[in-house]
N, C-alpha and C positions, 0 to 999 in steps of 0.2 A: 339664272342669267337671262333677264328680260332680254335688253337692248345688247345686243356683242357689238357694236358698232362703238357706242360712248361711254367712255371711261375718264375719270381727273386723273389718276393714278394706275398705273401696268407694274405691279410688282414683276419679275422673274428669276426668282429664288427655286433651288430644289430641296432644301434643308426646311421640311417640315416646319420645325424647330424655330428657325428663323422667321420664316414667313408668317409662324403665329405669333411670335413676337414684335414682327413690324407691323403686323397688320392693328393687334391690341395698341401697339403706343398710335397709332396714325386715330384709332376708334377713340382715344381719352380725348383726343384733339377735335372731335368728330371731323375727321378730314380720310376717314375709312367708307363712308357709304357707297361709296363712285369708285370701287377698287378692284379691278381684277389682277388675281393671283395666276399667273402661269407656272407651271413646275419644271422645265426646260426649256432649252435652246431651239430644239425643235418645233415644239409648241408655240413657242414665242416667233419664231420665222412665221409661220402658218397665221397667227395671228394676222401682222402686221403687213404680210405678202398677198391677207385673204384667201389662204387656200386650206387646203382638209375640213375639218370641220368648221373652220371660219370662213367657209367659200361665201360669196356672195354680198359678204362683210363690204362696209360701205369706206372705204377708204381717207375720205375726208373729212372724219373725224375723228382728229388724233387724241389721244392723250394728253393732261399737261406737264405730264414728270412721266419718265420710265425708271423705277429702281431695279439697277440690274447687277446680279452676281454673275462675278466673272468664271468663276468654277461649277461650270453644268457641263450635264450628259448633255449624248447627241451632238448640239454644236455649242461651240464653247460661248463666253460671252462675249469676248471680241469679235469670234467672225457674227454674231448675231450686233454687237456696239459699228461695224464694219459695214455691214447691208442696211442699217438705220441710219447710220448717217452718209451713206452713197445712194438712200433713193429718195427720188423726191418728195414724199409722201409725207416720208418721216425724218430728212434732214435737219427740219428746226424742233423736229419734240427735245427737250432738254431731256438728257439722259444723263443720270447720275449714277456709278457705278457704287457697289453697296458688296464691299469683299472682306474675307478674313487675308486676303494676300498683301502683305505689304515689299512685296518684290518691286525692285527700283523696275525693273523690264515690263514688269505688268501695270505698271503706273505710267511710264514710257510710252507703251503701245497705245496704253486708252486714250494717253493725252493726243497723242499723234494719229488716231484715229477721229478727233472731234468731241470724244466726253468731257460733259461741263462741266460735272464735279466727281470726285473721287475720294471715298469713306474709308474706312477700315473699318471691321466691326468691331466694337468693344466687348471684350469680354463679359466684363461686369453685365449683370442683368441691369439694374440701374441705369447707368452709363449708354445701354444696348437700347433702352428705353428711352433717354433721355436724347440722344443723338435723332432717333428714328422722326419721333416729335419734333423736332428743332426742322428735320430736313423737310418733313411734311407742312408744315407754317411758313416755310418758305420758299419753297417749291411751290405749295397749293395758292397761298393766300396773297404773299408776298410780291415774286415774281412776275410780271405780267408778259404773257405772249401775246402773239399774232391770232 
C-alpha cells in the first residue's frame, strides 16, 4: 500500500471468501487497481477517522464507492454506515451496502441511516460476479461525484 490516503473503491468485507470474489469481478472490469480491502469494522473506523495505523492519513481524499458488509466483527456495519454518513469528511462518499442479510430491519436501518444502495449477495458464483461487475461500472465509471 503506497498511497493509504487515495483509493476509487473501500471494500470492508470480513469474508475472505467474498472479498476475493469482489475484488476478481471489480479486476475483469479493471476497476480493482485503486482498491483497498479492509477486513472489519474496526479497521474500517480507523481508516476513515485517521487513526491507528491510518494516523496521519490525509482525510480529503475520499473514496468514490465504499462497499460495505453489514455483518463484521468489532463494529458492526451500520454503526461504521452511521459514523460515514454523520461526519463531514465522509457524508457524500456513496456507500453501498454489499450483505447476505436480507432482513426487512436491516434494509430499514441502512436506508434510514443514509445508504445509497443496498445488495444481497447472490449465491450463485456467477450471479456473485456478475452483480459485483455491474456495481463496480457504475459506482466507478458511471456515477459522477463531487
Amino acid at each position: 500500500m503506497d498511497n493509504i490516503d487515495v483509493f476509487d473503491i473501500v471494500l470492508v468485507e470480513d469474508n475472505p471468501n467474498d472479498a476475493e470474489l469482489t475484488i476478481r469481478a471489480l479486476k475483469k472490469n479493471n476497476l480493482a487497481n485503486n482498491l483497498l480491502w479492509l477486513e472489519d469494522g474496526a479497521e474500517a473506523l480507523d481508516y476513515f477517522s485517521g487513526k491507528g495505523k491510518y494516523s496521519g492519513r490525509n482525510l480529503s481524499h475520499p473514496p468514490k464507492v465504499v462497499l460495505l458488509d453489514l455483518k463484521l466483527p468489532k463494529v458492526s456495519g451500520l454503526e461504521l454506515l452511521k459514523y460515514l454518513k454523520s461526519n463531514e469528511h465522509t457524508i457524500r462518499i456513496p456507500i453501498v451496502v454489499v450483505t447476505s442479510s436480507q432482513e426487512s430491519t436491516d434494509i430499514r436501518e441502512a436506508y434510514k441511516l443514509g445508504v445509497n444502495s443496498y445488495v444481497v449477495k447472490p449465491v450463485d458464483f456467477s450471479q456473485f460476479v456478475t452483480a459485483m461487475s455491474q456495481l463496480g461500472l457504475y459506482w466507478i465509471l458511471v456515477n459522477k461525484t463531487l
